[in-house]
N, C-alpha and C positions, 0 to 999 in steps of 0.2 A: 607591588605585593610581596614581592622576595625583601624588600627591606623593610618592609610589617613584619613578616616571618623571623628576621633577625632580631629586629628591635622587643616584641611582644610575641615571643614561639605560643604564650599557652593561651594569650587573647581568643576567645570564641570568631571563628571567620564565617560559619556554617550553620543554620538551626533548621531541619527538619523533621515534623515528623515526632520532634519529642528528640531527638538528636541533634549531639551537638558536635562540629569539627574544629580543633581550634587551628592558627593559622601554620604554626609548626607541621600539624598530619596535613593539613590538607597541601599544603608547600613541600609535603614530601613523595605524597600518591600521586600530587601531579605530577614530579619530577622525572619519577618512576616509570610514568605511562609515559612521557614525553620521550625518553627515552628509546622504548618501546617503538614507539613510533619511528624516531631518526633510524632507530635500526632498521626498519622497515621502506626507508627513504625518503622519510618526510624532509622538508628542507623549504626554507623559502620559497615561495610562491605555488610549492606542492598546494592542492586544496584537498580539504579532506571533508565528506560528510558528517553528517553528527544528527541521529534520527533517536530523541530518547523522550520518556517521559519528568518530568518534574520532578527532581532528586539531587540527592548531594553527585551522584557521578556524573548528574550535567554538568554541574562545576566544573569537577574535578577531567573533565574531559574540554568543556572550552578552553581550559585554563592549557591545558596540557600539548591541545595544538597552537597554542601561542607563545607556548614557551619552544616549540622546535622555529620556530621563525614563520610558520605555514599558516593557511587563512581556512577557517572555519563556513562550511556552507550550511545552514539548517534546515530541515525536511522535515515538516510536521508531519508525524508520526497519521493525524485527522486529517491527511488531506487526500483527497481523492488519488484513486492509483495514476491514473492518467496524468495528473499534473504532477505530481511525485518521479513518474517516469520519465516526462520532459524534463524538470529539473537535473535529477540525475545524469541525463543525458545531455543536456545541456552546458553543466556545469565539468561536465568527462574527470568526476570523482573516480578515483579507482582504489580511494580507502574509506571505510564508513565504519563511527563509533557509533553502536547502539544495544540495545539492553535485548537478555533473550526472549522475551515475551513482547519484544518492538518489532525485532529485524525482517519478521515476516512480512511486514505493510510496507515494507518498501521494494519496490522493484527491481528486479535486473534488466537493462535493456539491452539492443542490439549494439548501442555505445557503450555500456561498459560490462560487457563478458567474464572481466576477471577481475570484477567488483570482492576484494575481501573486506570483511565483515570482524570486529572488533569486538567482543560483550561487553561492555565494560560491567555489569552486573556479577561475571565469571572471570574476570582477570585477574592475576596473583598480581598486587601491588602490595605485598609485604617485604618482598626480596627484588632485589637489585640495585641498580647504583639510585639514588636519589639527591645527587645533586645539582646545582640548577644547570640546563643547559649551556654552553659558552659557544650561541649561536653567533655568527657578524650578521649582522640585517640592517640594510636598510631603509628609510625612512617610507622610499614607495614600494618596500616590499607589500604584497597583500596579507590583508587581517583578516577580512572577510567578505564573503558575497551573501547579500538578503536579495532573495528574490520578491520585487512588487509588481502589480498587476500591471500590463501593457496593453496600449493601445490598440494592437496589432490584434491581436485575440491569445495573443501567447505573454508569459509571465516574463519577465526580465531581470537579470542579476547584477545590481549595485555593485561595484566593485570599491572598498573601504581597506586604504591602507595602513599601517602601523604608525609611521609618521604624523599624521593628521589626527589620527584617533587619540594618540597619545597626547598629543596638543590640546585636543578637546576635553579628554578626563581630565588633565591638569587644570584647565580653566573652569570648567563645571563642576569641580573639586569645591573652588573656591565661592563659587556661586551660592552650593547648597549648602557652605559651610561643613564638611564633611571633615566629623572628628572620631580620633581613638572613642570604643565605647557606643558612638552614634547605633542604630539600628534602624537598616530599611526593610520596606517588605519588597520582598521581590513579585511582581503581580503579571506582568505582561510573558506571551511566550519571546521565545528566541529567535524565534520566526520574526520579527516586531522589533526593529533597531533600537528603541528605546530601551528595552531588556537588557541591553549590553550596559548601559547607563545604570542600571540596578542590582547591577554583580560588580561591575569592574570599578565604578564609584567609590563602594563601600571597601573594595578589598585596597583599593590604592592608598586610601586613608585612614586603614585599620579601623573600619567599622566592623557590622557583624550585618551577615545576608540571610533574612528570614523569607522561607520560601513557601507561599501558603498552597495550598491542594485543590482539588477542584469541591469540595465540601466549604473550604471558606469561604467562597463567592458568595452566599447567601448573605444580606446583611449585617445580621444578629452572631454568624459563627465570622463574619471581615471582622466587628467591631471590636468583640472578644479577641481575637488573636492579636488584633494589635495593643488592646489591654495587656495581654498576656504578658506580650515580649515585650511590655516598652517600647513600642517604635518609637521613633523620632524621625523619622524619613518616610512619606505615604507617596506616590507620583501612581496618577492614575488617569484612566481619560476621564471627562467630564461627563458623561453619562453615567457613570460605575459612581464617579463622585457623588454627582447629583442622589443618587441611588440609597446611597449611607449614609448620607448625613440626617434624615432623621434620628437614625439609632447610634448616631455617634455624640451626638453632643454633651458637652461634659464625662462624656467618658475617655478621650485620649490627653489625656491629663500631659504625656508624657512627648506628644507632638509639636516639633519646633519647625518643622517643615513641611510643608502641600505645595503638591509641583501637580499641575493640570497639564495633562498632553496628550497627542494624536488627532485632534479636533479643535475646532472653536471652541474658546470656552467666553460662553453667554455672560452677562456684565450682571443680570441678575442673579447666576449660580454665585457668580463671587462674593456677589454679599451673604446669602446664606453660610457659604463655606468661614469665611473671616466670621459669621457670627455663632458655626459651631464650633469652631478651633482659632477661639480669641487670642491662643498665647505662640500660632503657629506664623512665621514668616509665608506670605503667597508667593507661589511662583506660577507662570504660565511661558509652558516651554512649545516654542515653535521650531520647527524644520520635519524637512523633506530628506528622505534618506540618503540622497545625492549629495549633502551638506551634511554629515556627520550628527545624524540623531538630534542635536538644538542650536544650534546656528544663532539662533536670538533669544532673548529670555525677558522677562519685563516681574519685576521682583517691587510686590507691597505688602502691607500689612492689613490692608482696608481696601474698601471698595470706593472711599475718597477718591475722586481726581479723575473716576473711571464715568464716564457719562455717555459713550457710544453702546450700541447692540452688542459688540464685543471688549473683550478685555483684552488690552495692546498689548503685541507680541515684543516690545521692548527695543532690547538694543545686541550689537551683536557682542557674541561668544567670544572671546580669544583672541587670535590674529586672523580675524576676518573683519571681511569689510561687508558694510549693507546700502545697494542703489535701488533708488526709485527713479526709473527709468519711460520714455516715453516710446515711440515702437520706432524710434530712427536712434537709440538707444542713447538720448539725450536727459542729462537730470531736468525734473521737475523740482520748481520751488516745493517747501514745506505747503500743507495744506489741497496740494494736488494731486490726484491718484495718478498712479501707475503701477507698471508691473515691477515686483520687487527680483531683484537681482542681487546673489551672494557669491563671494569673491574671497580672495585671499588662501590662507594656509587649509582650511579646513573643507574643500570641498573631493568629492571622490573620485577615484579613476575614471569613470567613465563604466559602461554596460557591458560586460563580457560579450564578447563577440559580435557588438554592436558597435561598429566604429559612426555608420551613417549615422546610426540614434545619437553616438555621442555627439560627434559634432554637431549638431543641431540643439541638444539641452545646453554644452556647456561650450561659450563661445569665448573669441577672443575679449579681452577686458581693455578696452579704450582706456580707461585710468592707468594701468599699468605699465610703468617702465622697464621690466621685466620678464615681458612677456606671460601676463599671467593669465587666467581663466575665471571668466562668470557662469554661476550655474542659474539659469533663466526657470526663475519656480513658478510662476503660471500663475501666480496669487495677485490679486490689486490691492494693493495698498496707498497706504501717503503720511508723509511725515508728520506729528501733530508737533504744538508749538514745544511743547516742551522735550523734543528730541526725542519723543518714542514713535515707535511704529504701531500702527494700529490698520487690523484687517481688514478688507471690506469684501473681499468673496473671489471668487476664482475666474478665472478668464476662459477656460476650455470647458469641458467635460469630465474633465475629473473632481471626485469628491471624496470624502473622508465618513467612511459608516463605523462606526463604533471603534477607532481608532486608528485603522486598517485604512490606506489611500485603494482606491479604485477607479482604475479607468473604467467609465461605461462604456467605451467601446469595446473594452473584450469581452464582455457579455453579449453584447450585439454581437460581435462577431459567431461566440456562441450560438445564441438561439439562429442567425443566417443560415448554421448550419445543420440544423436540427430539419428533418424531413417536414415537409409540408408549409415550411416556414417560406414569406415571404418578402415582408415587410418587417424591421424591429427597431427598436427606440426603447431606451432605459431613463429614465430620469431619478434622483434622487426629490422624494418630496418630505418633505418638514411633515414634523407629526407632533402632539404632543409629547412621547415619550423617543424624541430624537429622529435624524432623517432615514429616509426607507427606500427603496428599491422599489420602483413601478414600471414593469415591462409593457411595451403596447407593441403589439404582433397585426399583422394581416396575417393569413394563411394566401397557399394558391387555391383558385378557382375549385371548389366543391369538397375542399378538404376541413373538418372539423379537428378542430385543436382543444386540446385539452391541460390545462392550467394544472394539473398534478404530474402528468407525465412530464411536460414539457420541465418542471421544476427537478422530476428525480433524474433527467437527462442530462442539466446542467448541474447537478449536483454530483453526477461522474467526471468532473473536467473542472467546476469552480469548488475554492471553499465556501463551508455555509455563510460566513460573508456579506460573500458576493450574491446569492443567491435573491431575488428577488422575491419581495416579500408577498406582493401583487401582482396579479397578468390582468388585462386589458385588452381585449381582442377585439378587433374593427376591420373593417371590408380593404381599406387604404390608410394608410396614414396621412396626415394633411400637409402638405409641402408648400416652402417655399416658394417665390419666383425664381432662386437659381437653384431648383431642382433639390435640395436640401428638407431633411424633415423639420415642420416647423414644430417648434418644440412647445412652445406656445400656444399652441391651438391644440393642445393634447389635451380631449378632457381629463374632469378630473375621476379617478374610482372609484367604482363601487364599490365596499367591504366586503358585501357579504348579501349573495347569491339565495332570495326568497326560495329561489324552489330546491335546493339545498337542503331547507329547515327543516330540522325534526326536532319539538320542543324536548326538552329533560322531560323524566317521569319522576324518578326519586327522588330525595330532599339531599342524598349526596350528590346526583345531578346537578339537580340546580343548585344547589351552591359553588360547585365547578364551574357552571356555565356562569353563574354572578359574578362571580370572581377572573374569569376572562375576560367579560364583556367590561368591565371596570378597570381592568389591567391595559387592555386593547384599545379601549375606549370608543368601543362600537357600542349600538343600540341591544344586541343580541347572539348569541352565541347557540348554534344549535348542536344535537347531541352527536353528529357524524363529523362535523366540522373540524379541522385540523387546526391546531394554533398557530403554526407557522406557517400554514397558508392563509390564515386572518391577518397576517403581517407581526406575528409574533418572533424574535429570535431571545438568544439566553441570556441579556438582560433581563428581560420583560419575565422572562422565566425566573430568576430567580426572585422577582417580585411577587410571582406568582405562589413561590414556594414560603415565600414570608407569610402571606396573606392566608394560604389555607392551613399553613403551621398554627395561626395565630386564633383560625374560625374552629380547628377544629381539637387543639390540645393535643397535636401530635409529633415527631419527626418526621419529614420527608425529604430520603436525599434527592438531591436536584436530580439525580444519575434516572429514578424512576420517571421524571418529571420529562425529560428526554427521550426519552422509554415509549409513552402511552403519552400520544400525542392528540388523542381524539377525549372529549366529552366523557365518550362511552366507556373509552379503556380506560382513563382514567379515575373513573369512579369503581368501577367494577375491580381495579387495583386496592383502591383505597380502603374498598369496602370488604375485600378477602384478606388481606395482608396487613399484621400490627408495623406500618412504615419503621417505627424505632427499633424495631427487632432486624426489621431487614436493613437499615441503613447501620447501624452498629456493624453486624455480619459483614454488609461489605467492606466498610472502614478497616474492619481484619484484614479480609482478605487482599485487599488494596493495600496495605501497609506490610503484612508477609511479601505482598510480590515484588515489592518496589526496594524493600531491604534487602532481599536475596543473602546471598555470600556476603557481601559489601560490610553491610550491618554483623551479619556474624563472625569474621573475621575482624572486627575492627571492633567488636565488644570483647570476645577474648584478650586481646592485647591490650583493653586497655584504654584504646584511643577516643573510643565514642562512650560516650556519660550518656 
């Protein structure tokens, strides 16, 4: 990025918001706060937090603990206190970048007492040294830790060093064709390994990082921005995909690249996708965060050649290697499944302070002369004849919900612990509009459970996520012969609970409740019923916000949509409040907050068009 900065200072590196940063400011703010920071004692392997909303000073803040040598840990700002508090705690940050209307959601805990707190919103980065730091680092210094869901019932943090990372941009560089000029959208959080992939991509290569809002998410305002800015670089999971492509077609004129990831992506999206963005190269990016964000990549132009339920995750990244291994960790011929194992230069340190866990994902490597390490990803697969890898489904318990990996064990472990609780079991089940979360509980002996509590309980402790979309309540759960819940014999659910029902009255009723039960794809929706306990989360929301945009000629930001989650409240919104007038308003006031000082010092001088 500092030799973008040299080569092109006034290249746009930044666009938010209607703001633009070119690579010169933003190679000097960061340099500034990097600074900043070493003064403070950051230094290799220092970890520092980073709790901010979606803004050019996320940037300017990732960037800026990577230029001191130090690894970045991210704390979403939406996640529940409690697991925000472990992380923190976990991670034993004892410096955190965050914006002044963030820093309050995140906790102090008994592990870090003398947590100081950074604004970057309020920091003067107009004065002082800004030049690039002249750290030594190396290779397995830490980058960064993402924390994903664990087995155990607790989250775990990835540990991702400089060395490997850098190896990986440099190869995915070349993958995505990543040119001066190029333009990505940036879509996924930070929280979300992939993300790093859509910041540090484009800056390596002198593209430009378009960073959309939570107002783009709707289909009609995704399709438009990427009109807007040109993109040329989309990477999104396959349900968001699936999602825009009716209102994309023919209109991203200026798209050369669609990268599918975080999920399976379905052999039928593919050909829809190739036959809205005929002029765009396909990618379908696979890896586990343990393996550096894509590990393997399988790159067409068509949906020619592709003839499985899935579209093959390809071949590997970089200086990695890919086995198909049997359970005495023997290769299997081409054509025979097993579990796929990754190897070589690009795999991660290991789980902070989990040595046991490491040693058990990431084992010694039989091929290796060198002593090197395989990271055991739990996936089946098998070689197809033409040297690619193509997926066939997962070996354990974990699964992939809207981009996000989840163990169903730490849910179970969750509701285990919830009072009353006796019995639990989670399964992901397939639905038309993607897989879902179906909890099945016993209670104990004479205790009644209730399926809203139980949800706002583990909604203090998971993200929405993970949250299960269904509950399923029964006397025992049906077990095995060795003692195991048989996962199998779990009926299937109910949606939606008769004595529940309260028909709509108004005609802006039911057209709410039409327009759920066709989104949801249930028989009926009643006026008390909650969407996200019908098994709704904010995909399906923002389909929802397309569809009544569309029924009834009006604006509505997703934000109210979130808001007034029942039948009731949501029509009785719609039907006091002109949505346009109040989704403008917030758009202000969400773009005042998020600009703060930042924006107004950086239009005085100059620097932001």
């Amino acid at each position: 990025m500092e030799r973008q900065a040299k080569k092109n200072p006034q290249a746009t590196a930044v666009i938010f918001d209607g703001f633009e940063l070119s690579y010169a400011d933003l190679n000097r703010r960061s340099n500034r706060l990097a600074h900043q920071l070493i003064g403070l004692g950051v230094k290799p392997e220092t970890r520092v937090g980073i709790a901010v909303e979606r803004s050019i000073e996320m940037i300017v803040g990732l960037l800026a603990i990577l230029k001191t040598g130090g690894a970045y840990v991210p704390l979403d700002p939406a996640y529940p206190r409690e697991r925000l508090s472990y992380m923190v705690e976990d991670s034993r940050i004892s410096l955190l970048l965050s914006q002044s209307h963030v820093k309050a959601r995140i906790p102090r805990t008994s592990g870090s007492p003398e947590l100081e707190i950074l604004e970057l919103d309020t920091l003067d980065l107009d004065n002082g040294p800004d030049t690039d730091p002249a750290i030594v680092l190396h290779g397995d210094n830490l980058a960064y830790v993402i924390y994903t869901s664990g087995s155990t019932g607790r989250p775990k943090g990835v540990m991702v060093a400089h060395g490997p990372l850098a190896m990986h941009m440099s190869a995915i560089g070349e993958i995505y064709d990543v040119q001066p000029g190029d333009r990505e959208l940036s879509f996924f959080s930070i929280n979300f390994d992939a993300a790093a992939e859509q910041w540090m991509a484009p800056l390596c290569g002198g593209g430009t990082i378009v960073l959309s809002s939570a107002e783009d998410l709707a289909a009609d305002n995704f399709t438009n921005l990427v009109t807007q800015h040109a993109i040329t670089t989309l990477h999104l999971p396959p349900a968001y995909l699936r999602l825009i492509l009716p209102s994309s077609s023919d209109r991203a004129s200026s798209l050369r690249v669609c990268i599918a990831g975080g999920e399976a992506w379905f052999a039928g999206d593919l050909a829809a996708t190739a036959a809205a963005f005929p002029r765009a190269r396909l990618v379908n990016a696979y890896g586990p965060t343990e393996t550096i964000i894509t590990p393997t990549t399988w790159v067409g132009i068509s949906a020619a050649g592709v003839d499985g339920d899935y579209v093959p995750i390809g071949q590997p990244v970089g200086e990695r290697n890919a086995y198909v291994l049997d359970a005495e960790l023997n290769l299997v011929p081409p054509g025979v499944a097993g579990e796929l194992y990754i190897g070589g230069l690009g795999l991660a340190r290991g789980y902070l302070g989990r040595p046991a866990l490491t040693g058990d994902r990431f084992v010694a490597d039989p091929f290796s002369q060198s002593g090197g390490r395989l990271y055991r990803t739990g996936d089946l697969v098998r070689w197809r004849m033409d040297g690619q890898l193509e997926y066939l489904g997962r070996l354990d318990h974990q699964v992939k919900i809207r981009g996000f990996r989840v163990e169903l064990g730490e849910i179970e472990a969750q509701l285990l612990a919830q009072p009353g609780v006796c019995e639990a079991a989670v399964v992901a089940q397939e639905s038309r509009n993607g897989p879902r979360l179906v909890a099945y509980v016993a209670p104990h002996t004479d205790v009644l459970l209730n399926s809203v509590l139980l949800k706002t309980a583990l909604g203090t402790v998971l993200p929405d996520y993970m949250l299960p979309s269904l509950f399923v309540f029964m006397d025992t759960l049906p077990l095995s012969p060795n003692g195991k819940v048989d996962r199998q014999r779990l009926p299937l659910p109910d949606q939606l609970n008769d004595q529940d029902y309260e028909p709509p009255a108004s005609s802006i009723e039911t057209l709410v409740s039409e327009v759920w039960a066709e989104i949801l794809g249930i028989p009926r929706v009643g006026l008390h019923n909650n969407f996200f306990d019908l098994g709704g989360h904010s995909l399906l929301l923002i389909k929802v916000q397309c569809r009544l945009e569309e029924r009834m000629s009006v604006r509505i930001a997703i934000v109210d949509l979130f808001k007034y989650t029942t039948v009731s409240s949501l029509a009785k919104f719609l039907g006091q409040e002109r949505p346009e007038h109040a989704s403008s308003q917030r758009q202000r006031e969400r773009a005042q907050r998020q600009r703060g000082s930042f924006i107004q010092s950086n239009r005085k001088a100059g620097r932001i068009h």
